[in-house]
MITORPA-316674 format. One record per residue: x, y, z of N, C-alpha, C in turn. Coordinates in pm, whole numbers, plus 50000, padded with zeros to 5 digits. Layout:
BEGIN
XYZXYZXYZ/...
This chain:
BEGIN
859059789194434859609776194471859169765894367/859759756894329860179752294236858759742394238/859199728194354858309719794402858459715494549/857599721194620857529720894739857299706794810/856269700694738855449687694777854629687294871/854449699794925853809704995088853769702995180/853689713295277854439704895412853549695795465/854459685095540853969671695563854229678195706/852729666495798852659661095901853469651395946/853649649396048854019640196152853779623596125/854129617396238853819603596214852509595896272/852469588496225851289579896257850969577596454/850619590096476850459588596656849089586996686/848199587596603846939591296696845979590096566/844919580496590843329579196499843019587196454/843159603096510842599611996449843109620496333/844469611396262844719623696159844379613696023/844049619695937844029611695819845269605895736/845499592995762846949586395683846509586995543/848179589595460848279589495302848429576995299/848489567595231849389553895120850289553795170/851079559195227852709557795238852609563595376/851739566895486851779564595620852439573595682/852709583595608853209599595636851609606295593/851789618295692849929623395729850319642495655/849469647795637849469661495587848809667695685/849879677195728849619689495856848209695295848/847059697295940846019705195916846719720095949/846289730695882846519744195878846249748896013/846339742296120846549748196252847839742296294/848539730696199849579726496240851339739596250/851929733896361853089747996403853529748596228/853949746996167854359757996029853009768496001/852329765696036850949779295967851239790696086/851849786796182852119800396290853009807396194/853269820796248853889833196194855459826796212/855749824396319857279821996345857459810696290/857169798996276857229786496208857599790396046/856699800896015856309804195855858209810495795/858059823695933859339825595940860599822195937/860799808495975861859798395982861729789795866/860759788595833860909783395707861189788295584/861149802495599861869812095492863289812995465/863659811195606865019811695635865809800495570/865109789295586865299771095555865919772895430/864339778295313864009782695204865209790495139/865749800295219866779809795116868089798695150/868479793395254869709780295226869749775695062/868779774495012868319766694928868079772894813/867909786994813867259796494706868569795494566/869589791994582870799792494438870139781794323/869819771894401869429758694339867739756094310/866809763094370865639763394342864759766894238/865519766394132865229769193989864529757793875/864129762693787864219753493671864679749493594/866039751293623867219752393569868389745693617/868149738393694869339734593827868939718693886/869849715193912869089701994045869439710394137/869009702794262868979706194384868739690794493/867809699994571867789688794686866289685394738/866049674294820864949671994865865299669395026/864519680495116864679680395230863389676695362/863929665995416863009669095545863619669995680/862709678095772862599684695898862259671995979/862719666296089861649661196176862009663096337/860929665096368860889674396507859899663696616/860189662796740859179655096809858539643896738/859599634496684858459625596613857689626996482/857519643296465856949647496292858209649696216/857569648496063858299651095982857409665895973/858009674396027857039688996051857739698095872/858459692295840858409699795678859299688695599/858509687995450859159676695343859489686895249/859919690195150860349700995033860799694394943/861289702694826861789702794679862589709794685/863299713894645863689726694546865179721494466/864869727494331864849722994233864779713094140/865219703894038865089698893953865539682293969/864819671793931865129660493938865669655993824/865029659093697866169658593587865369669193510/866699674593456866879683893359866519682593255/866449667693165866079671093077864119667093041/863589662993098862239662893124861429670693239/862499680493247861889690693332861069685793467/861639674493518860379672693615861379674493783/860379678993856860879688994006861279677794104/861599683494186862469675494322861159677494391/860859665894440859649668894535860349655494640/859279660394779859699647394914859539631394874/859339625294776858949614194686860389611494619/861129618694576861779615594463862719608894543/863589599394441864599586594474865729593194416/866639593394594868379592094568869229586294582/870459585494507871379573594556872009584694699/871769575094794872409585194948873939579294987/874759570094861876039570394862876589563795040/877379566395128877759559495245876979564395330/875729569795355874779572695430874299558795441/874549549495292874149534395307873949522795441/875539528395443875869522395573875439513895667/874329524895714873919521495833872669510495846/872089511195745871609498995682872059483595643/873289485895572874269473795616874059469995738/875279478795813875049475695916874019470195979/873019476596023871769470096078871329452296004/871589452595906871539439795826872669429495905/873659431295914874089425696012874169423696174/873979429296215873089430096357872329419596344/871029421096271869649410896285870349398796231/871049398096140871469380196141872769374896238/872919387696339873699382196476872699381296570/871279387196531870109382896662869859369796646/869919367096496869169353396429870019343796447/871259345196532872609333896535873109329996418/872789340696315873739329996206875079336996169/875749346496245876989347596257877229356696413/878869358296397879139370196547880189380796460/879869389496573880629399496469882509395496502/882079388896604884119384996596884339373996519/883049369996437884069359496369885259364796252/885739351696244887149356296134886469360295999/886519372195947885479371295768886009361095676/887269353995674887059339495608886629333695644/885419329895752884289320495763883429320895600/883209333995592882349335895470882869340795380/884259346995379884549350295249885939345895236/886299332795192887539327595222888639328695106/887929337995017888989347394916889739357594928/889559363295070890309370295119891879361395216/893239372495152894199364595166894189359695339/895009350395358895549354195558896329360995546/896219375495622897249382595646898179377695802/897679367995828898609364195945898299368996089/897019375396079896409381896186894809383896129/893689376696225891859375796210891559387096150/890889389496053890289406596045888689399296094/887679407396161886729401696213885839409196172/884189406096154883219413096112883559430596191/883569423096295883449440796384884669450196372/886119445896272886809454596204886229458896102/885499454596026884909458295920883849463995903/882659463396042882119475596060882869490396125/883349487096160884349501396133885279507296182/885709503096052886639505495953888079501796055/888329497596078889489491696173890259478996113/889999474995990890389461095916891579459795855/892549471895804892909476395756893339472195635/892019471395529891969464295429892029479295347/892399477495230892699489795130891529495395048/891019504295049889809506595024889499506294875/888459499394822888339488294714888119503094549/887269509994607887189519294497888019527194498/889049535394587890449538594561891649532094466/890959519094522892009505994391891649506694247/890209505494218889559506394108890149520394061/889819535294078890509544394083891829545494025/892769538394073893889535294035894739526393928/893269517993870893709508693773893009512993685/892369525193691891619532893596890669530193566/889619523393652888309516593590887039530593618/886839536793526885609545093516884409545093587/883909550093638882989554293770881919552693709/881319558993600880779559493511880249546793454/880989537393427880859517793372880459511493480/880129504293412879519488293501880419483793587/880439482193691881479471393786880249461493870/880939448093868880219438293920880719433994082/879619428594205880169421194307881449414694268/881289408994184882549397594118883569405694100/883479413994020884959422594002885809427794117/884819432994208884759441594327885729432294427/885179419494449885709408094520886839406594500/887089402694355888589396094280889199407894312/889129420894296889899435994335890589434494454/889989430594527890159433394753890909417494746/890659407794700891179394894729892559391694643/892709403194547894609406594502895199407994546/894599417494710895589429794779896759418494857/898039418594863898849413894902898989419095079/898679430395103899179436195191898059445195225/898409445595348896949458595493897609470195474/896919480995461897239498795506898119495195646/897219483295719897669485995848897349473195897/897899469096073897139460996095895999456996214/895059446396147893389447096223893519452996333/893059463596358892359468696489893299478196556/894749481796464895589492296507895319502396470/894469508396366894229518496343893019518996277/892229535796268890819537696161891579545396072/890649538495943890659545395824889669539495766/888949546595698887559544295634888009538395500/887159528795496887279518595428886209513795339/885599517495194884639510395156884819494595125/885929488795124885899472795119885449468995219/885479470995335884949467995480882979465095456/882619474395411881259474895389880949467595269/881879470995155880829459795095880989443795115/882379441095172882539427795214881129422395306/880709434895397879949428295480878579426195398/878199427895249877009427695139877439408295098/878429408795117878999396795046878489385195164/879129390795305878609379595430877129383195457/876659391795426874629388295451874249377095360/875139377395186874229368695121874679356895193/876059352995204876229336495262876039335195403/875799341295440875289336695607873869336095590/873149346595492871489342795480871179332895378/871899337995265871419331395140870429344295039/870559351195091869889363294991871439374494998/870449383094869871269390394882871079402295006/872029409894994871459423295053870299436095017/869949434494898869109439094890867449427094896/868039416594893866449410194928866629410295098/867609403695161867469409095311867279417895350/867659426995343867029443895375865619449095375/865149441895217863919444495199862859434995307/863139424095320862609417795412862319421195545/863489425495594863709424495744863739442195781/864169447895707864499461095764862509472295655/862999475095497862209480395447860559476195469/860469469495419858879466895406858439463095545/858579459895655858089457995830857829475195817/859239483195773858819501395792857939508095730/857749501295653856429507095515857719515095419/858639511195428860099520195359859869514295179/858269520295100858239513595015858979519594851/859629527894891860279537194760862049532894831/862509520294903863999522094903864069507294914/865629507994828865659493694803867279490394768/868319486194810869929486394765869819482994615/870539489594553870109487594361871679480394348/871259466894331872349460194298872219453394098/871049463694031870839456793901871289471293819/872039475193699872089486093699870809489893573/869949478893556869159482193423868149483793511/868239480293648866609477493718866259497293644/864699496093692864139510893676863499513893820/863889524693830863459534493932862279544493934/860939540493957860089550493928860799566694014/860429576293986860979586494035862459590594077/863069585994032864459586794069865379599293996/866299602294071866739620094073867889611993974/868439624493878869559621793786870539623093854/871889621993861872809630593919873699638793813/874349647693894874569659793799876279668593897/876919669693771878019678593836878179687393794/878889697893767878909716393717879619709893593/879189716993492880279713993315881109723393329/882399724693294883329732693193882359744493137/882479756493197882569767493098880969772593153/879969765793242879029770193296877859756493254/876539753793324875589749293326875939734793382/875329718893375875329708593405875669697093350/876319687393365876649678393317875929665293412/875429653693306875079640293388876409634793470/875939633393561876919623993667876339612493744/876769605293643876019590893708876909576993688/876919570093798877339553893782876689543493769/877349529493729876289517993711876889506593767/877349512893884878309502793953877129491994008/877429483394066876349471894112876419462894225/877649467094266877999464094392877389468094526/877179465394625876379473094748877039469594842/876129472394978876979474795104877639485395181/878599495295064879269502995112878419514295053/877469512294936876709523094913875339517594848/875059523394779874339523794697872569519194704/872759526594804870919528594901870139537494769/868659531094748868039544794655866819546394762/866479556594777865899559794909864929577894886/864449576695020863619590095002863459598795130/863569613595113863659617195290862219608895339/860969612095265860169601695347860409590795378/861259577395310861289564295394862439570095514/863349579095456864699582195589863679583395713/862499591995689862009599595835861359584895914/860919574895848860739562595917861419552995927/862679552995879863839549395947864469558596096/864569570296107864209576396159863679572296312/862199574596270861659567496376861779558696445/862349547496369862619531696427863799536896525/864539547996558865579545396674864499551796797/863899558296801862729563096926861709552696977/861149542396839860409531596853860699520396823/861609511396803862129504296720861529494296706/860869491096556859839483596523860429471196480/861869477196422863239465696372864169462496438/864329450896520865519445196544865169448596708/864609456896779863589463696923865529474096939/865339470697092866059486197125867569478997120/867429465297106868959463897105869759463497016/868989463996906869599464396728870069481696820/869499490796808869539502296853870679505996913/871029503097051872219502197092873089497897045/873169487896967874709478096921874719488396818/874079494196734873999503096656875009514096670/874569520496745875049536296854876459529596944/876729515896926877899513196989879209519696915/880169528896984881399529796920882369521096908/883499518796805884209510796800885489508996867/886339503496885887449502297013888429497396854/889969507896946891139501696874891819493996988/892529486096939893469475597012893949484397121/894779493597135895159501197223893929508097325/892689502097297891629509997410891169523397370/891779526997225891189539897231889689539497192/888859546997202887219544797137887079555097039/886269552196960886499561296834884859569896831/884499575796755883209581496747882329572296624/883189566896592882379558196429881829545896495/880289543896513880159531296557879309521896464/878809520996428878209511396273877439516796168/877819520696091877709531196024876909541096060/877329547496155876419563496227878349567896296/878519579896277879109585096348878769594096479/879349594896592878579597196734879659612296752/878799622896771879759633896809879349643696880/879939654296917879349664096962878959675996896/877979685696895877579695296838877459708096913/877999715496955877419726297032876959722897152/877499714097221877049708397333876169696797323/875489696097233874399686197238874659668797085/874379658297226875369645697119874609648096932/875299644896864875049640296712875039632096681/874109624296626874219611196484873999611796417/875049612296272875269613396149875869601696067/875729606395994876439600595833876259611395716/877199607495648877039618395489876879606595375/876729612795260877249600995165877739608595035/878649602994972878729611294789879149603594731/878319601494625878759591294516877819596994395/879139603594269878789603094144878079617994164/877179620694090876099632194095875339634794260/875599626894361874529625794445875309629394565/874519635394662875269639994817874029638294931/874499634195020873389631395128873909635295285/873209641695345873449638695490872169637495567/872389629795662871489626895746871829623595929/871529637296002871509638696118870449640696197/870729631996341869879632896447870339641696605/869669645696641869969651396810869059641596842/869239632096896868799627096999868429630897100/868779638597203867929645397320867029655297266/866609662297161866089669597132864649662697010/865279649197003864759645596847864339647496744/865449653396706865339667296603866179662396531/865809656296369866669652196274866339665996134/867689659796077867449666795920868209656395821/867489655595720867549647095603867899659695469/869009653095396869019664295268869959654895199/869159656495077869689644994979869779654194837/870359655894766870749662294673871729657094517/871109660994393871829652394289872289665094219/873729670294302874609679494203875599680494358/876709674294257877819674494333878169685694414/878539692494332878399706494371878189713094539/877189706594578876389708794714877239698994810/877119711394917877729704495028876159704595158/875269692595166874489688995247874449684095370/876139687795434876409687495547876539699895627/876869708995502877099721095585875479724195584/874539726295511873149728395491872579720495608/872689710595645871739704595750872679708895867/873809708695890874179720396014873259733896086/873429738895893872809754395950871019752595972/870549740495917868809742895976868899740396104/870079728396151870509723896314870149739396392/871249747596349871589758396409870489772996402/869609774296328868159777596301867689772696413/866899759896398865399751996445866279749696598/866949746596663867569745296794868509754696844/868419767096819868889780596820868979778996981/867759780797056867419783297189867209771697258/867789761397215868299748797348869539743697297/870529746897199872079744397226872919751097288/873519744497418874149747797508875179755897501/875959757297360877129764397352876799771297194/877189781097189877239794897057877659788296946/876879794296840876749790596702878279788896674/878809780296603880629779996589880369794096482/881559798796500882149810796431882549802096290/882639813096207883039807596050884469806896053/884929794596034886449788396045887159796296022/888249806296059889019807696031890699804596131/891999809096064892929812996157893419820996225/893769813796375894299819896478895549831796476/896349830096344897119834896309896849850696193/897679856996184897729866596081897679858795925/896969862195813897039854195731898489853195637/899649859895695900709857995607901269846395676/901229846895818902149836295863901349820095882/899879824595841898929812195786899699805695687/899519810795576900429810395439901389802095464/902889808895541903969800695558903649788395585/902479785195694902359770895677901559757295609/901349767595513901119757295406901989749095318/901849737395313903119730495243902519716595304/904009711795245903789696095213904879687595374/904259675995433905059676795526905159658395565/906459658195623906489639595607906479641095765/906169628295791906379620895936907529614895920/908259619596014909469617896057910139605696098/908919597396118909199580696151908719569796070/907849573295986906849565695864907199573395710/907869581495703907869588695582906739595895557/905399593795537904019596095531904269610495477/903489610295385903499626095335901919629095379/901689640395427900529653395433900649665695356/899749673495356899469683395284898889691195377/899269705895406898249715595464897999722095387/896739730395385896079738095250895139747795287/895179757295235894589770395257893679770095131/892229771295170891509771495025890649788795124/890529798995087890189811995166890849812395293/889479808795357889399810895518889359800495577/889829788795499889509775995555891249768895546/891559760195663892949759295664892279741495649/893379733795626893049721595665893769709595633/894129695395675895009685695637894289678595573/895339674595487894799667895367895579651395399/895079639495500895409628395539894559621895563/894959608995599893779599295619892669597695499/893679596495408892659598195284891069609995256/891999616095318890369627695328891089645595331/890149654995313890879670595337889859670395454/890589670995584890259675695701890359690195785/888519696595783889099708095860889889711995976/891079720395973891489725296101890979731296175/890399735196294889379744796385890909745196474/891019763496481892029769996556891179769296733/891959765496802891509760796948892499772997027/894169774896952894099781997051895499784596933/896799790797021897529798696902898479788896862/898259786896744899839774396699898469757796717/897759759896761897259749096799895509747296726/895269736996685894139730396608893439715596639/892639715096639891659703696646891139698796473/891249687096468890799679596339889109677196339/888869679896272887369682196253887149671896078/886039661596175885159654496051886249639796031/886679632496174887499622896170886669619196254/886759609296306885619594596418886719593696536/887789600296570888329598696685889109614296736/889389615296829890249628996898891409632996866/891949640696810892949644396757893409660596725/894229667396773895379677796729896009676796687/896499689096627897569693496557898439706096577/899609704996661900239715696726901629718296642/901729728296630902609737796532904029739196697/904919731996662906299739796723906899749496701/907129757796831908279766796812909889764296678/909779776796639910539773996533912149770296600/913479762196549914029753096630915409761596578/916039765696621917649771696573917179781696449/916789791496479916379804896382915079801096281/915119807296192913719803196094914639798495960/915819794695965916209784395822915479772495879/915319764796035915149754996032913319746995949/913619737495904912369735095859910859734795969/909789741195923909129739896022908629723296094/907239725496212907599711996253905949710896284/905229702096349904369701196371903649687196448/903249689496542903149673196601901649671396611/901599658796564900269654796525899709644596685/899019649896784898469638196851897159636996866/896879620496935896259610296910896069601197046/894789603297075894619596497216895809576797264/895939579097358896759565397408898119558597267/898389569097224899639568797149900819573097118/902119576897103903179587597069902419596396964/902599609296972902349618396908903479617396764/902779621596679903559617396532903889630596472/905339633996432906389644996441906389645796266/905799656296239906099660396081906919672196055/907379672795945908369683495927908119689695787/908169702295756908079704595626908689697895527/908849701095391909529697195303909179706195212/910719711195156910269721995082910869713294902/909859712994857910519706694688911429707894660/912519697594619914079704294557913759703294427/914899708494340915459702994222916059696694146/915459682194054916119668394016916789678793890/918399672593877919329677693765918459666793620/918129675093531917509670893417918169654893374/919579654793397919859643793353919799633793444/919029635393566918939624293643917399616593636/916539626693543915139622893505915109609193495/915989599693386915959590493358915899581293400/916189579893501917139575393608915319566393662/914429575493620913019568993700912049566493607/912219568993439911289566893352911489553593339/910019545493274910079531893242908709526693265/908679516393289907319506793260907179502693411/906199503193475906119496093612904619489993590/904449476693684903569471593652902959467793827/902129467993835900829460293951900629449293935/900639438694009899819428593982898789429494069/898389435894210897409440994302896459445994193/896979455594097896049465894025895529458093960/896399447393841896689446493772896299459293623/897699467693659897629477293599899319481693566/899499491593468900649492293421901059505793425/901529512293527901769527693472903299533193384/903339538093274904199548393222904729561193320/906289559193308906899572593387908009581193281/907499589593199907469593793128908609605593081/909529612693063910019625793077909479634992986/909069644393052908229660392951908749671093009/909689682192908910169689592913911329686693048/911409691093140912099694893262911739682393355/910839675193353909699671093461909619655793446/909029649593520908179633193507906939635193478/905899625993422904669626793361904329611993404/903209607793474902709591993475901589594293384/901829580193307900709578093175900229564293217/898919561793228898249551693246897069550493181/896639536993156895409536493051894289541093162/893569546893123892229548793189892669560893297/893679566993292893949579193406894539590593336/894039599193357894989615193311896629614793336/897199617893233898479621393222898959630693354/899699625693454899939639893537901339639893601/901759654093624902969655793608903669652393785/904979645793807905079645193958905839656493987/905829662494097906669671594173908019662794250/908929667794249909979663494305910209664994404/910179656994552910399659894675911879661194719/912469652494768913819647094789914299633794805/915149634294806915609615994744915119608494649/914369598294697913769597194530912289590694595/911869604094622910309604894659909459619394569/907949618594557907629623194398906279625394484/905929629794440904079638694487903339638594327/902149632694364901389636794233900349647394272/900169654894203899049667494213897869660594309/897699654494361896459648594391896729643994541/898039644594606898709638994695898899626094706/899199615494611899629604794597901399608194660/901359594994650903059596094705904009586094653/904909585694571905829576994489907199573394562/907089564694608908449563594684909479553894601/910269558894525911029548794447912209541994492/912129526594489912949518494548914519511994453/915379511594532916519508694429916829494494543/917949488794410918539477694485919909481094529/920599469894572922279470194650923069482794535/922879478394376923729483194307923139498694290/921769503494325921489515194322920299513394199/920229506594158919189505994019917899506094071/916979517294009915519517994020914689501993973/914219494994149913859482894121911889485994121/911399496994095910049498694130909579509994234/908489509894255908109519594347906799520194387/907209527294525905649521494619905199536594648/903429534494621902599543394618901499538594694/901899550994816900799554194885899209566794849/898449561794860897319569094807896179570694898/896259576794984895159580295103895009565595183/893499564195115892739551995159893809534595116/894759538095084894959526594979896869528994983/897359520395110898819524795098899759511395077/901469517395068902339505094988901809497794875/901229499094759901409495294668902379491494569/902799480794549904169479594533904079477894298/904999488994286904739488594135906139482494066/906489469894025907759465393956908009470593826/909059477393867910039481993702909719469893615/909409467693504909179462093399910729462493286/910779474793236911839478993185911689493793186/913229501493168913609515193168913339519893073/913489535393095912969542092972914549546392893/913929553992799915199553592678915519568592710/
């Protein structure tokens, strides 16, 4: 093992154990890991982990906490590669929208302190945002119910590099272009990072600090949380802090890192040790007492009454019978999850700098280990379909809603089926035959496959429902073929002023090509009429006028829909 950091004790309960500096205690060798079965389970922990536990690799830094202890802290592998130095329970990660919930809580305490409500209108404090003609209110924007267009999807799209500097300022002027809502306030969820960092923007003017000096005030240092801090400087320095890292072309690692500077919606640098006393504060709450706590763990309500599982940045769910509170995060080189059982109080922390890693499925399976013999219902089976895998197959494809246009994607990557909407690839879990449950969304939802309708030419069908709403009717679509000489017909110059960005629509060989500064050349697929798929599931809906002439075209993009792009001039 690479760097362990050794297993850590529990929390500060009792005079008799000796406290470190940092108020996390070291297990005496009669503590439960020195038992045989403890030792045992931690082997088990250990091989999760064994691909990446090298000197050769990043990896992750994990802690256990059980009854109140942090009953194991770990390493395994590499914090950066190129000074060889190890992942130990100390080291600093960016934990990406795991952020969240910290925001959040930041707002809470300056609704204890009366200096705002969460229904006020957010042009109280941020009156650069347009009127859409309907309130968006703090408590749409904790979550995600605002239906504001999600700000780094935009960036994304106007090609601004992940990699470069972006400022609050930029970030602002970005979200305060948008002409138009995905949707409107409080009719629907969709996760939203403008939502969060807007609310970085109302801590500073309702306090007068920023969010990272409020935080530090009110939330970090009361916890002894002295290694985490929102990094809103991108030159600040980080003693101990993990590189991030994604897989290179052709084998080994590449740096993956940003210097974005914006906060709110992310950009926590943090440690499983301060997590495990954050942690704590929901059993004891030293911050904000038990009612920060609750308003916390509150779920959010759509206009129609439905309740969702996302309640300020913690998502509320079920696990095998027994409730969950989570969050994940990924941003750049870095991946985080962090879950609690509450009736059991049994969390896991895993923070990791190589994309690569999925630290949700990893803190599942220690879930499913260490609470083996008090979850009420059987380990879930490894996803697969209900179906034979040929007639799986058939239903993969591309599919519109029948009343919104809305394009989806179903997708078979092995054994794993799943929709690719709501700006996200969502697993399918087969419930029963023809029939699926959406897995890793904040509200209740199926997906039921219809009987095929006048023989099997007819296109297939599929109805999507959704608590206290009409169920939403998709239909395949199988790609046609545009006659070469009608290519033209859509090349030319279109321009954003939302983006302010300019994309090229290009003709190559047989095909369309979009060329944009700062984005990969990529080729569209041809749907029908004069609608276009980009490899990525973007969606091009091209608009003509009375006389039929291509006047522009609107692109929907997950998180980030109707974007309206004006023909400039045609192509030759």
């Amino acid at each position: 093992m690479i760097a362990m950091g050794g297993l850590l004790g529990g929390w500060l309960d009792g005079p008799s154990r000796a406290e470190g500096e940092e108020g996390l205690l070291i297990s005496p060798s009669t503590s439960v890991q020195a038992s045989a079965d403890a030792q045992a389970l931690q082997a088990r922990v250990d091989q999760l982990f064994a691909a990446w536990d090298r000197s050769d690799s990043p990896g992750c830094a994990l802690g256990i906490i059980q009854e109140g202890r942090l009953i194991s802290a770990r390493g395994y592998g590499m914090a950066n590669l190129e000074h060889a130095i190890p992942i130990t329970p100390q080291t600093v990660f960016d934990i990406g929208s795991t952020s969240k919930q910290f925001t959040a809580a930041s707002i809470l305490l300056l609704e204890q302190q009366g200096r705002l409500s969460l229904d006020d209108d957010i042009r109280r404090f941020v009156p650069e945002i347009p009127d859409y003609g309907r309130p968006i209110t703090i408590r749409h924007l904790l979550h995600h119910t605002s239906g504001l267009r999600d700000y780094l999807t935009l960036m994304a799209l106007s090609g601004t590099h992940f990699d470069g500097v972006t400022t609050e300022e930029e970030a602002l002027r970005l979200i305060a272009r948008q002409k138009g809502l995905n949707f409107a306030p409080g009719e629907e969820y969709l996760y939203s990072n403008s939502g969060y960092f807007l609310l970085s923007i109302i801590v500073k003017r309702a306090s007068g600090k920023s969010l990272r000096e409020f935080a530090e005030e009110h939330i970090f240092r009361p916890l002894g949380m002295r290694s985490t801090h929102f990094h809103d400087d991108h030159t600040r320095i980080v003693p101990r802090r993990a590189s991030g890292y994604a897989l290179a072309p052709g084998g080994g690692f590449r740096i993956h890192m940003s210097q974005f500077e914006q906060t709110g919606d992310g950009a926590l640098m943090t440690t499983v040790e301060d997590l495990a006393r954050w942690d704590a504060n929901f059993y004891e709450p030293k911050v904000g007492g038990p009612e920060l706590i609750r308003r916390l763990l509150t779920p959010g309500q759509l206009a129609n009454g439905e309740t969702l599982r996302y309640a300020m940045g913690l998502i509320l769910e079920t696990y095998r019978g027994l409730t969950m509170i989570h969050h994940g995060g990924s941003w750049a080189g870095y991946r985080a999850e962090f879950l609690r059982f509450p009736e059991k109080r049994f969390s896991v922390i895993c923070l990791c700098n190589l994309s690569a890693i999925n630290p949700t499925v990893l803190a599942r399976r220690i879930a499913d280990l260490y609470l083996a013999s008090v979850f009420p219902e059987p380990t879930p089976l490894a996803v697969r379909a209900d179906l034979p895998e040929r007639e799986l197959a058939a239903r993969v494809g591309i599919y519109r809603n029948l009343k919104t246009g809305a394009i989806v994607r179903l997708l078979q990557r092995g054994s794993m089926f799943s929709l690719e909407a709501f700006g996200s690839n969502l697993e399918l879990r087969p419930i029963a035959k023809g029939r699926f449950q959406l897995v890793g969304v904040p509200f209740s939802a199926e997906l039921i496959f219809e009987e095929a309708r006048g023989g099997e030419a007819s296109p297939m069908r599929f109805r999507l429902f959704r608590l206290n709403r009409p169920a939403d009717v998709y239909e395949k679509v199988s790609p046609g073929a545009l006659p070469p000489e009608r290519l033209l017909e859509y090349t030319g110059t279109y321009e954003s002023e939302e983006l302010e960005a300019v994309y090229m629509i290009v003709r190559e060989g047989e095909g369309l090509v979009v060329r944009a500064r700062g984005l990969p050349a990529s080729p569209l697929q041809y749907l029908r009429g004069d609608d276009f798929l980009h490899p990525l599931g973007m969606h091009y809906q091209f608009r003509r006028d009375a006389h039929g002439r291509i006047t522009g075209f609107v692109l929907n993009a997950g998180r980030a829909r109707g974007l309206w792009f004006a023909r400039r001039s045609s192509g030759s």
